[in-house]
C-alpha positions in Angstrom: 5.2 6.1 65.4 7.3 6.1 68.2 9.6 2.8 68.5 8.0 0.2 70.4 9.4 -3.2 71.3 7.4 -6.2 70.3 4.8 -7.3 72.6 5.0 -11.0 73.5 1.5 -12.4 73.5 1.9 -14.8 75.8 1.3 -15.5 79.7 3.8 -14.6 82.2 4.8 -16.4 85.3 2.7 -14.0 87.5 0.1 -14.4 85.5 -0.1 -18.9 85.8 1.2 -18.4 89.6 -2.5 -16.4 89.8 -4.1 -19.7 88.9 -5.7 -21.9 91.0 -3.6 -24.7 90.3 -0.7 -22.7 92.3 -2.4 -22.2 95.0 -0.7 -23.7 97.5 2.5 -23.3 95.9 5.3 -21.1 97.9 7.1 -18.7 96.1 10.8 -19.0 97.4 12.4 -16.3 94.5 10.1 -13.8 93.0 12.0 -12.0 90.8 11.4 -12.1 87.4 8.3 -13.6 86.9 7.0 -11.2 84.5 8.9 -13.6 82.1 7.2 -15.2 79.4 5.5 -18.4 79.6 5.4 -20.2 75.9 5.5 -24.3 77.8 5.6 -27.0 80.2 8.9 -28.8 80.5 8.9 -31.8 83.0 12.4 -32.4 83.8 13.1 -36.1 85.4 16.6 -36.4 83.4 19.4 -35.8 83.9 20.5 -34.0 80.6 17.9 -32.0 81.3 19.8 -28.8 79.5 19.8 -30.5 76.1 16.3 -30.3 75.6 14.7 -27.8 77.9 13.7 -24.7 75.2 13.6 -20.5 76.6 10.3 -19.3 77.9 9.6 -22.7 78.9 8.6 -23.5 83.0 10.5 -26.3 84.6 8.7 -28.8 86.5 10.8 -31.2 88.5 11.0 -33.3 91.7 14.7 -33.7 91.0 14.4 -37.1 90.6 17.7 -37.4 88.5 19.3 -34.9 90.0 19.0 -35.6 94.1 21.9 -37.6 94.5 24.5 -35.7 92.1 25.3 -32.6 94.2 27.1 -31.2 91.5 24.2 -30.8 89.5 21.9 -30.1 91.6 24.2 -27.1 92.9 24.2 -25.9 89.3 20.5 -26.3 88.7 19.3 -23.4 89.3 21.9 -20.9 87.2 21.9 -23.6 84.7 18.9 -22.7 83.8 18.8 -19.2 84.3 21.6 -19.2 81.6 19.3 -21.5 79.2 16.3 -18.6 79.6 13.6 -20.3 81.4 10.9 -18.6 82.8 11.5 -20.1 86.1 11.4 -23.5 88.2 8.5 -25.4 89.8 9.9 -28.4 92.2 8.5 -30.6 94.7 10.4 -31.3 97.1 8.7 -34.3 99.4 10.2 -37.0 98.1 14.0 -36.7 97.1 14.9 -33.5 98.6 13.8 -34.1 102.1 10.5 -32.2 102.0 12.0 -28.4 101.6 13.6 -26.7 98.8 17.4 -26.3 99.8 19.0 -23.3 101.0 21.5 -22.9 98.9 19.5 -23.4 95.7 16.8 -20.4 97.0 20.0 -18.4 97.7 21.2 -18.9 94.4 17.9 -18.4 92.8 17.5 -14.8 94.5 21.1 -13.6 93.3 20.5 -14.5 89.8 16.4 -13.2 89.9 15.1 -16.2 88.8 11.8 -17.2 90.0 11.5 -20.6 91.9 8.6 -22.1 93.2 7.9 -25.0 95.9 5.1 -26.9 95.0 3.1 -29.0 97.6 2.9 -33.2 98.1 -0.4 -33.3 96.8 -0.3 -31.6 93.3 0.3 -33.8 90.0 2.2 -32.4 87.4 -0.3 -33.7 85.1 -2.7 -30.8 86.8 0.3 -28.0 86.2 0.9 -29.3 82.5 -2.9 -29.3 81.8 -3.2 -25.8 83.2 -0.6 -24.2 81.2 -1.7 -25.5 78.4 -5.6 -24.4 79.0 -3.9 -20.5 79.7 -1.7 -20.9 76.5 -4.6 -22.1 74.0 -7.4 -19.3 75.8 -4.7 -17.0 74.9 -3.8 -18.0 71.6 -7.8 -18.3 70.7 -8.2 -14.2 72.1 -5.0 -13.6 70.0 -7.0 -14.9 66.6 -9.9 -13.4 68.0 -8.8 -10.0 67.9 -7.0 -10.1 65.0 -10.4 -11.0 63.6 -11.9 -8.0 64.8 -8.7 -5.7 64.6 -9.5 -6.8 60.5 -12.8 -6.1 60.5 -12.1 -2.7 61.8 -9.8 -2.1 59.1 -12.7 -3.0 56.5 -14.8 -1.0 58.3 -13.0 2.3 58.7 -11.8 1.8 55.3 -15.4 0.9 53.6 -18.4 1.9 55.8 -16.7 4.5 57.8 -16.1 3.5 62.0 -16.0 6.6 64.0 -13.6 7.5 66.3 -15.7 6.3 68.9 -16.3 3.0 67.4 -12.4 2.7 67.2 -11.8 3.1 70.7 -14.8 1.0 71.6 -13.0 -1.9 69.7 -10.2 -1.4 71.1 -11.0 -1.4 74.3 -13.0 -4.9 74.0 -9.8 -6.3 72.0 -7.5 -4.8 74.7 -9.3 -5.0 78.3 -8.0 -1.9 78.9 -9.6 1.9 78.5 -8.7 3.9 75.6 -8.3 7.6 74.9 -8.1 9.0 71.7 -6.8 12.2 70.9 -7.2 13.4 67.4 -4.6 16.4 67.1 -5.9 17.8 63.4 -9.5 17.8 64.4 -9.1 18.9 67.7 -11.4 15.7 68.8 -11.0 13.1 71.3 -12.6 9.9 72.2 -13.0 7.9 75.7 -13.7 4.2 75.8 -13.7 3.6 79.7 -13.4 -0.5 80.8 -15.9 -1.3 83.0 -13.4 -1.3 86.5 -12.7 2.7 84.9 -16.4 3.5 84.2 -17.0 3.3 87.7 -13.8 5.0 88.9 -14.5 7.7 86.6 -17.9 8.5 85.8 -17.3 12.2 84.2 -14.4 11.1 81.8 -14.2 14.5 80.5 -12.5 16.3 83.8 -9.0 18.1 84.5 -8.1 15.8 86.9 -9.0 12.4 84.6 -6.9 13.7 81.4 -3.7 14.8 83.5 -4.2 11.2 85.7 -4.3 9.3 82.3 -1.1 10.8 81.1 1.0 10.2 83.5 -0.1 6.2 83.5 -1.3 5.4 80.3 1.0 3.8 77.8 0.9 6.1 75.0 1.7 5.4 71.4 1.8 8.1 68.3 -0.5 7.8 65.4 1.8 8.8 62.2 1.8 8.0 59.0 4.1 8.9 55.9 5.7 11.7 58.9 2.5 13.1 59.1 1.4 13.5 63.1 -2.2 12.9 63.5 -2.4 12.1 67.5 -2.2 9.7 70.4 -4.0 6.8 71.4 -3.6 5.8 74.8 -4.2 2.5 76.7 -4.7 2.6 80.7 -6.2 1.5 83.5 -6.0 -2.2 84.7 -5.5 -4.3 81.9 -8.1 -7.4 82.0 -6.9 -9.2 79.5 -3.8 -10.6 77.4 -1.5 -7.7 76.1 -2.3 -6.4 72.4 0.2 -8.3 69.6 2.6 -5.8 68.1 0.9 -6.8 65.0 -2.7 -5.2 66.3 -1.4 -2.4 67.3 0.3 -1.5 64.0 -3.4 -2.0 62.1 -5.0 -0.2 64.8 -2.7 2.6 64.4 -3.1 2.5 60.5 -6.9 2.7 60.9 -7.2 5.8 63.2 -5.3 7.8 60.8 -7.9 7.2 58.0 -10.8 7.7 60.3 -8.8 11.2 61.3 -8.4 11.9 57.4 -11.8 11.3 56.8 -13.7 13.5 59.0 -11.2 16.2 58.0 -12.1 15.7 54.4 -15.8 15.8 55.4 -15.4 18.6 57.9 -12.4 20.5 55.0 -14.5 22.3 52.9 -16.9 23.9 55.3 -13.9 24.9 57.8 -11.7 26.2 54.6 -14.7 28.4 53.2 -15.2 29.6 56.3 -11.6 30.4 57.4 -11.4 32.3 53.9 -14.7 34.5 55.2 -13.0 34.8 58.3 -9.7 36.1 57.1 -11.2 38.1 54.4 -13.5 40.1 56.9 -10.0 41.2 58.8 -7.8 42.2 55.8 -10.5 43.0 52.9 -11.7 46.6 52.4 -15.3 45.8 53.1 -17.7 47.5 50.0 -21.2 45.9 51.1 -22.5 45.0 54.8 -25.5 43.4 53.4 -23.3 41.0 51.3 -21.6 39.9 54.5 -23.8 39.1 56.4 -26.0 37.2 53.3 -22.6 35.0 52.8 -21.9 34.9 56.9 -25.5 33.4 57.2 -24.5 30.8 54.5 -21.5 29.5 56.4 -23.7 29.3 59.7 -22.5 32.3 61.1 -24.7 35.4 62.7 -22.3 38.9 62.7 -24.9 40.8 64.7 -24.1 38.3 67.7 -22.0 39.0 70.2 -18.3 37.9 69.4 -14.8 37.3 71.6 -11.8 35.6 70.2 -8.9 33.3 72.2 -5.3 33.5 70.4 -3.3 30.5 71.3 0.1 30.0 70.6 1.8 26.6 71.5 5.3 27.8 72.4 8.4 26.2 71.0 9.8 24.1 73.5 13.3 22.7 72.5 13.2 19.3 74.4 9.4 18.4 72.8 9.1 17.1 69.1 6.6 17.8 66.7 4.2 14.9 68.6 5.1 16.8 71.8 3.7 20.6 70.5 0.8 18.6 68.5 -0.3 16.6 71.8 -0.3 19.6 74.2 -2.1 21.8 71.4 -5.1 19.2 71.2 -5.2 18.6 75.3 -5.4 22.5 75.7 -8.0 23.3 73.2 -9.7 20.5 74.7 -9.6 22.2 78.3 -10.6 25.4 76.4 -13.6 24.3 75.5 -14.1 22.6 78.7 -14.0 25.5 80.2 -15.8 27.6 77.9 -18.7 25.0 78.9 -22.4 26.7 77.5 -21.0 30.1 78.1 -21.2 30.7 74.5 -23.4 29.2 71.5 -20.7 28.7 68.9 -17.0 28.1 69.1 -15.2 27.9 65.9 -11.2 27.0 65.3 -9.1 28.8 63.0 -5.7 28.1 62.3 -3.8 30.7 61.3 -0.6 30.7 60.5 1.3 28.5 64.0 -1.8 30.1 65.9 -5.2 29.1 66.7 -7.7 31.4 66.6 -10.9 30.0 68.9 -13.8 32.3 67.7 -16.6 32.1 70.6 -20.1 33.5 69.5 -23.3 34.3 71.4 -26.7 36.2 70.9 -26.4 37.3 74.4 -26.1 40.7 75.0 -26.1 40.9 79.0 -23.4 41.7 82.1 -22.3 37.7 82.0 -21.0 38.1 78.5 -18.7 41.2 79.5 -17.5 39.4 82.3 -16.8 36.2 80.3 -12.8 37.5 79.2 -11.9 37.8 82.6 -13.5 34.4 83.9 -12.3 32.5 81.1 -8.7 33.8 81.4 -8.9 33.5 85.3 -9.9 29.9 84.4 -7.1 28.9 82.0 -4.1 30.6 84.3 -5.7 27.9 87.2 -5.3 25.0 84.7 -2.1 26.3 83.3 -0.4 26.6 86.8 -1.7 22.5 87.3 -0.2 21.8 83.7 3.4 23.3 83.7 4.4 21.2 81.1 2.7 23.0 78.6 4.2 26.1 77.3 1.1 28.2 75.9 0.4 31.8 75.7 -3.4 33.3 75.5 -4.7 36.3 74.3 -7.9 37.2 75.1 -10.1 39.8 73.0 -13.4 41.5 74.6 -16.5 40.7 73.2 -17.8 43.2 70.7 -21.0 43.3 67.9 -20.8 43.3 64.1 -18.1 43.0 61.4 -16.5 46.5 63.2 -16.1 44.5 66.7 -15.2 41.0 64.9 -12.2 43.1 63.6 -11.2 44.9 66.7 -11.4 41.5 68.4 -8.7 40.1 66.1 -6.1 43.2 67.2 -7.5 43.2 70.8 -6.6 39.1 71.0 -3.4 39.2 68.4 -2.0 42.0 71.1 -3.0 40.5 74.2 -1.3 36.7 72.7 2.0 39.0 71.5 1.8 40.5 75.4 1.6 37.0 76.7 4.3 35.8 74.8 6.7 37.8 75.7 6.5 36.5 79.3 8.6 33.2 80.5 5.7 31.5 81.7 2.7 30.3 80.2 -0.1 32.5 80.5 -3.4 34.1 79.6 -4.2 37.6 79.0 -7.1 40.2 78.3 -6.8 42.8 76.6 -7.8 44.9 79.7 -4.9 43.3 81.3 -2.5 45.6 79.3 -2.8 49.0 80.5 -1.4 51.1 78.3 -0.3 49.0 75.7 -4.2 49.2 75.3 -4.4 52.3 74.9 -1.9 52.8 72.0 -4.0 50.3 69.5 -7.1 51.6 70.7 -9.8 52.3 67.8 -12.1 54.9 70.0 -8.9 56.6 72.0 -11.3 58.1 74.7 -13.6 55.2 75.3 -10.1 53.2 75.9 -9.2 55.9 78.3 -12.1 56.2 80.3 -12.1 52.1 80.5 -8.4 52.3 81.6 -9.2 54.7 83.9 -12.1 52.7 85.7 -9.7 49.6 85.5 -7.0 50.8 87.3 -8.2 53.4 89.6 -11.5 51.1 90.1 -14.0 52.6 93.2 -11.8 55.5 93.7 -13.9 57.0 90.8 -16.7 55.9 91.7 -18.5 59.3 92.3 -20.9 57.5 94.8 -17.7 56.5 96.9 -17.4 58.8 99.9 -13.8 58.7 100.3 -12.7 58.8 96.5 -11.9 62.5 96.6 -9.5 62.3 99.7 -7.8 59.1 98.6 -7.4 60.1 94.7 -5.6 63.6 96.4 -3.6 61.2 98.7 -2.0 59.8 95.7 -1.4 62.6 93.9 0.0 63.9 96.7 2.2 60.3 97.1 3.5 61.0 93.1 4.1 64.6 94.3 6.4 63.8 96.7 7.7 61.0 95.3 6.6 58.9 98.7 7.6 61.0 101.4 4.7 60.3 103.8 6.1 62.9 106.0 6.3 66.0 103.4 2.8 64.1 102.0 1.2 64.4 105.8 2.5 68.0 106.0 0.8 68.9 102.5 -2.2 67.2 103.3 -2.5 68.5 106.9 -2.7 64.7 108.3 -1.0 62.9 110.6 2.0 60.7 109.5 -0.5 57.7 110.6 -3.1 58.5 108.5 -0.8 59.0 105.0 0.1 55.3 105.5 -3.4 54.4 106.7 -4.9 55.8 103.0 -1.9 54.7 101.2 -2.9 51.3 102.4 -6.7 51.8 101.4 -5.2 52.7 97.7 -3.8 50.0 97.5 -6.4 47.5 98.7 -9.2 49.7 96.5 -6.8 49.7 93.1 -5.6 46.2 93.7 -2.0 47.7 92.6 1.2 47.9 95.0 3.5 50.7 95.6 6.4 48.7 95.7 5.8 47.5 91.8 7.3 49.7 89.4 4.7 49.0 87.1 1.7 49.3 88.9 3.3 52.4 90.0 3.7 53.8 86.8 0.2 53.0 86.1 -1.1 54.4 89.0 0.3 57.9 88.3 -1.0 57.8 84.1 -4.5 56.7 85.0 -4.4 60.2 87.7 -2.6 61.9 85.1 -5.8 61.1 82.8 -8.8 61.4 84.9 -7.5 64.5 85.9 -7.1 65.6 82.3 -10.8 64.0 81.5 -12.3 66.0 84.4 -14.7 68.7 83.0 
C-alpha cells in the first residue's frame, strides 16, 4: 500500500462555516480553514492561551482583551502559534462594531481564518452547533466501522463480491468507488447518486481516463503481493473515511480478489495447459482434441484470432504502475471487442497476455475484425500516452492448424510492435514482408501481400490497372526520373506525375518513404513473377 497520511475524522472550518448557524457571519481571513475542528473554546479571559487546546475554534467578543492593546495586537498570531482552527469574534460591543484592521491584516499574513460574527448570534447557538456536527460525525464514524466489520465477516465467511464491496463502500464513504482488480482482470463501479446521473454508462473511455486523473487512489497489497486499486471520486457527501477503515477495506478486497481467483484457478490453469499444449505438442489425435477442448468449454472448429499484449517496461512506473495500466487496457480491449466475438479468453504467458477471441461466425465481418480492432486500440492508445503497450494482432483462422498459425501470426506482429518507440497495435498484414518470411502457405502469403499492397491496381476489373502498374515499373526503372519515365512511356511529363499521384492515392503508399518504396517495387517484383 502506498503511504498515506492519517485521515482526521473530524469537521473542518469550511465544513461548520457551511452551517446555518454562520450564516450571517463575514469571513475576514479564509485561509486555512480546511483545518480541523475537534471543539468550542469560548475565550472571555484573559489567559486565554493557557487553556485554549489545537483544533479547537475560538469564540470571543474580546471582552478581556479590548482595553489591553498589547494583547489584543498579539491575539491573532498567538493563536495561530497555539494551532487553533481559527477565530470567531463579535465585535459590537467592545471593539466598536468591526473587526480591526490590523488584526484582519495580521490574520491574512499568517493564513489563519477569522471570522466576524453578527450582534444577534449567541454563542450558546455556535457551541451547540459544533457540538451537534461533532457527535453526527462521531456516530457515522462508529457506524461505519460497524459496517466496515461486517464486511470483513462477510468477505471472509459468506463471500461479498467485488461489487458488494464497492457498494459498501460507497454508502460508508459518500463518494463513488472504482475497483480495479489487476489478477482477474475485473473491475467494479459503485456510482454516488450526484455520479449516477453525471455518468450513466460507467463503462466509457472517457469516464475511466476522467476518474484517474481525480480520484484519490490507493493500492491494494498485501505481504508485497499487488492485487489492484480502489479508487474514491466524485464529490464526497459525507465525513472522510478513518485511516482505520480504509486499512480493513483494503484487507478485505484482497481476499475477495484471492477468492475468485481460487474459484476461477483451476478452470483457467487446465485450460492454459490445453492451450499451450495445442502450440508446442506434436499433435497424435484430432478427435482427442477436440473431445478435451469441448470439456474446457472450448469449440476448435470456430473461428479463432488472438491479441498479444505486452505491457512495456517503463523505468519511472513500479510494479503497481505496469499492473494498473495492464488491467485498464485489457479492460478497453474488451470494450472494444464489444459482441464482436462470442468468447474471449486470457492467457498469461510468460510477461504477455495472450486474449484468445472466438466466434462461430464465418462471414466478411470476421475478416475485417483484425484491422477494426487494431484501428480501434491505436485511437485509444494515442488518448492514453501514458501507457506503454505493444499489440500484436493475428488473423482469424479455423481449427487446431489456424489456432497455431494465430499464435506465430500474433507473437510476430507483438515482437514487430515492440520494436517501435511508441505504443502501438499491429496485424499481421501490417508487416509486409516480414509476413511473408514466417508464412506457412508461402504463395497464399504472396498473393495476399500482393492484393495488400498494390490493392485496385490488381484488380483485373480496374480499367486503369495495366497503365498505372507499367507507370511504376517504369518509375523503379528509372529510378524516378519522370522525364526519362515520360519518354519510355511516350507521355507527357504531366501525365507521369499525374499517375504517379493516382499510385499513390490507389496503394495508400508514398514515394517519398523508403519503406513503402521498397514495398512497392517487391509486390511488382512478385505479381509479375505470379503472372501466368
Amino acid at each position: 500500500m502506498d503511504a498515506m497520511k492519517e485521515i482526521v475524522y473530524l469537521p473542518t472550518l469550511a465544513d461548520l462555516l457551511k452551517l446555518p448557524v454562520f450564516h450571517d457571519a463575514h469571513i475576514l481571513s479564509d485561509t486555512g480553514t480546511e483545518h480541523p475542528v475537534g471543539g468550542v473554546f469560548l475565550s472571555e479571559i484573559p489567559d486565554y492561551d493557557d487553556w485554549v487546546t489545537e483544533n479547537e475554534l475560538v469564540v470571543t467578543n474580546c471582552y478581556a482583551l479590548y482595553n489591553r492593546p498589547e494583547l489584543l495586537c498579539n491575539f491573532v498570531p498567538r493563536l495561530s502559534e497555539l494551532g487553533v482552527a481559527g477565530v470567531c469574534i463579535k465585535p459590537d460591543r467592545f471593539l466598536g462594531g468591526a473587526v480591526p484592521a490590523d488584526m484582519v491584516a495580521s490574520a491574512r499574513h499568517l493564513g489563519f481564518p477569522l471570522i466576524e460574527l453578527p450582534a444577534g448570534i449567541r454563542f450558546s447557538e455556535i457551541t451547540k452547533a459544533v457540538t451537534d456536527e461533532l457527535l453526527r460525525r462521531q456516530t457515522a464514524t462508529l457506524r461505519n466501522s460497524l459496517a466496515v466489520g461486517e464486511l470483513l465477516t462477510r468477505t471472509i465467511a459468506e463471500g461479498a463480491t467485488l461489487e458488494e464491496i464497492a457498494s459498501t463502500v460507497r454508502e460508508i464513504t459518500g463518494r463513488s468507488v472504482l475497483i480495479l482488480d489487476a489478477i482477474n482482470h475485473r473491475h467494479a463501479v459503485a456510482l454516488s447518486a450526484i455520479d449516477a446521473r453525471h455518468w450513466p454508462q460507467p463503462e466509457s473511455p472517457i469516464f475511466f481516463k476522467e476518474v484517474f486523473q481525480d480520484a484519490d487512489r490507493y493500492e491494494i497489497e498485501t505481504a508485497s503481493n499487488a492485487f489492484g486499486s480502489l479508487f474514491l471520486f466524485g464529490e464526497r457527501t459525507g465525513p472522510e473515511l478513518q485511516y482505520e477503515l480504509l486499512e480493513q477495506i483494503l484487507l478485505a478486497i484482497p481476499l475477495e480478489i484471492t477468492r475468485f481467483h481460487l474459484v476461477h484457478q483451476d478452470g483457467e490453469r487446465s485450460f492454459r495447459d490445453f492451450f499451450l499444449h495445442l502450440l508446442s505438442d506434436q499433435l497424435m489425435d484430432d478427435a482427442v482434441e477436440q473431445e478435451r477442448a469441448k470439456s474446457l468449454g472450448f469449440c476448435l472448429s470456430d473461428r479463432h484470432m488472438i491479441l498479444a499484449v505486452r505491457m512495456r517496461k517503463d523505468e519511472r512506473e513500479n510494479l503497481h504502475g505496469m499492473l494498473f495500466h495492464r488491467t485498464v487496457f485489457l479492460r478497453a480491449v474488451r470494450e472494444i471487442i464489444g459482441n464482436s466475438a462470442e468468447s474471449i479468453r486470457y492467457i498469461e504467458n510468460g510477461g504477455d497476455t495472450l486474449v484468445l477471441l472466438s466466434s462461430a461466425d464465418t462471414g466478411s465481418s470476421v475478416s475485417q475484425l483484425p484491422k477494426l480492432l487494431c484501428s480501434k486500440l491505436e485511437s485509444y492508445l494515442a488518448e492514453h500516452t501514458e501507457m506503454s503497450v505493444a499489440v500484436g494482432c493475428s488473423r482469424p483462422h479455423v481449427g487446431i492448424s489456424g489456432l497455431i498459425s494465430c499464435s506465430k501470426e500474433a507473437d510476430l506482429a507483438l515482437r514487430a510492435a515492440a520494436s517501435r518507440r511508441k505504443s502501438t497495435a499491429l496485424r499481421f498484414d501490417d508487416l509486409g514482408i516480414l509476413s511473408l518470411l514466417y508464412a506457412n502457405d508461402t504463395n497464399q502469403e504472396v498473393i495476399a501481400f500482393i492484393k495488400e499492397v498494390l490493392r485496385e491496381l490488381v484488380n483485373p476489373s480496374f480499367s486503369k490497372g495495366t497503365e498505372l502498374l507499367e507507370t511504376l515499373g517504369s518509375y523503379f526503372q528509372h529510378l524516378g526520373n519522370q522525364r526519362k519515365m515520360g519518354e519510355e512511356l511516350y507521355i507527357h511529363y504531366n501525365t507521369v506525375a499525374y499517375r504517379l499521384k493516382q499510385i499513390q492515392e490507389i496503394t495508400g503508399r508514398r514515394f517519398s518513404d523508403p519503406e513503402d518504396r521498397m514495398l512497392l517495387e517487391l509486390a511488382l517484383y512478385l505479381y509479375r513473377f505470379f503472372q501466368p
